[in-house]
C-alpha positions as CSV (number, residue, x, y, z in Angstrom):
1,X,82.5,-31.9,-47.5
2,X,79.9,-34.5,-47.7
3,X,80.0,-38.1,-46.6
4,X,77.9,-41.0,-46.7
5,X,76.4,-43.3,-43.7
6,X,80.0,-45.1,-44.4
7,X,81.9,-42.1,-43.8
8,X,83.2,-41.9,-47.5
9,X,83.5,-38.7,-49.4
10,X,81.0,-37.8,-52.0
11,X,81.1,-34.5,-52.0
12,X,84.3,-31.7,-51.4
13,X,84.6,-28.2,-52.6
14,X,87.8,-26.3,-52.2
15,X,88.6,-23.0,-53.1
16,X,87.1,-20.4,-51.0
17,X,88.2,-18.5,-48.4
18,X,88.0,-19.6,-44.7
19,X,85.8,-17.0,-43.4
20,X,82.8,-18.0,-46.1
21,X,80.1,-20.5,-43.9
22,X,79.9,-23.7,-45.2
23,X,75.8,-22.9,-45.9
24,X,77.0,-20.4,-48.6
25,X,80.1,-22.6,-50.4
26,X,77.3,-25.6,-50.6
27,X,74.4,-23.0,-51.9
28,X,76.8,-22.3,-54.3
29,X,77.9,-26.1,-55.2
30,X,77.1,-28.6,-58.3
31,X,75.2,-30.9,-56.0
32,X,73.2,-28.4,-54.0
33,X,72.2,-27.9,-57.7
34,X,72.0,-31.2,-58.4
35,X,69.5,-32.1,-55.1
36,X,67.1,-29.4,-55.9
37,X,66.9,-30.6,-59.5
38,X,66.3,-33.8,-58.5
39,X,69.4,-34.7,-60.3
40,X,70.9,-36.4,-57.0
41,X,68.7,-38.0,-54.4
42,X,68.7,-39.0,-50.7
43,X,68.8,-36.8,-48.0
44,X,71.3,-34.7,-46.0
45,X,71.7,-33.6,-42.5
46,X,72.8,-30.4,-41.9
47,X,73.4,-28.4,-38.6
48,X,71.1,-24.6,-37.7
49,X,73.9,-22.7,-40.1
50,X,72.0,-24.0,-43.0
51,X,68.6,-23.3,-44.3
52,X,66.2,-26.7,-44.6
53,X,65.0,-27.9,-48.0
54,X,63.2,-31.0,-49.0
55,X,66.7,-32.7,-49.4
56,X,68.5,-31.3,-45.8
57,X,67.4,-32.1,-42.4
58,X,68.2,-29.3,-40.4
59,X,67.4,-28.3,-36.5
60,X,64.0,-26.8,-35.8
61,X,65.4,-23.3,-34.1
62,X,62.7,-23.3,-31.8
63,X,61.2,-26.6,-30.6
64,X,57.8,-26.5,-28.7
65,X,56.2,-29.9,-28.5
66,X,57.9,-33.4,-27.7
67,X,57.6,-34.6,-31.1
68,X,60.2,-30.9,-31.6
69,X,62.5,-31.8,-29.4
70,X,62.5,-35.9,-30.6
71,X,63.2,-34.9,-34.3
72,X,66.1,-32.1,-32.9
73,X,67.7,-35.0,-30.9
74,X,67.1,-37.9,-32.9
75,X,69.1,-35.6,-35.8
76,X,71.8,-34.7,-33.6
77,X,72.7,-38.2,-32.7
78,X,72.7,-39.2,-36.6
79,X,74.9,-36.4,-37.4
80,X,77.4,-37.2,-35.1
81,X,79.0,-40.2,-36.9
């Protein structure tokens, strides 16, 4: 699912299996689609279990400087709504 910075749903997809990841079931969704077609904009956050593109804001894996670790936990915070 995907919601907004009012906690509304844009975005559900139903129908697989519980043991798919989430990264695969929205790599395989209309609006993944949609964002890298430039269809939809804005910008997502995502957590490490999903690969970053121009429209998702993942973790950097392995941080090194301060400005690393500032984007990391700057990202976490927003993600956790």
């Amino acid at each position: 699912a995907i919601v907004n910075f009012t906690m509304e749903f844009i975005n559900i997809v139903t129908g697989w299996p519980g043991s798919v990841h989430d990264s695969r079931m929205f790599k395989s969704s209309m609006i993944c689609g949609q964002f890298e077609e430039g269809e939809v904009s804005g910008i997502l956050l995502g957590d490490s279990g999903y690969a970053c593109h121009h429209f998702l804001m993942t973790p950097l894996l392995n941080p090194q400087t301060r400005v690393d670790f500032n984007y990391n936990s700057n990202l976490k915070r927003r993600r956790l709504l």
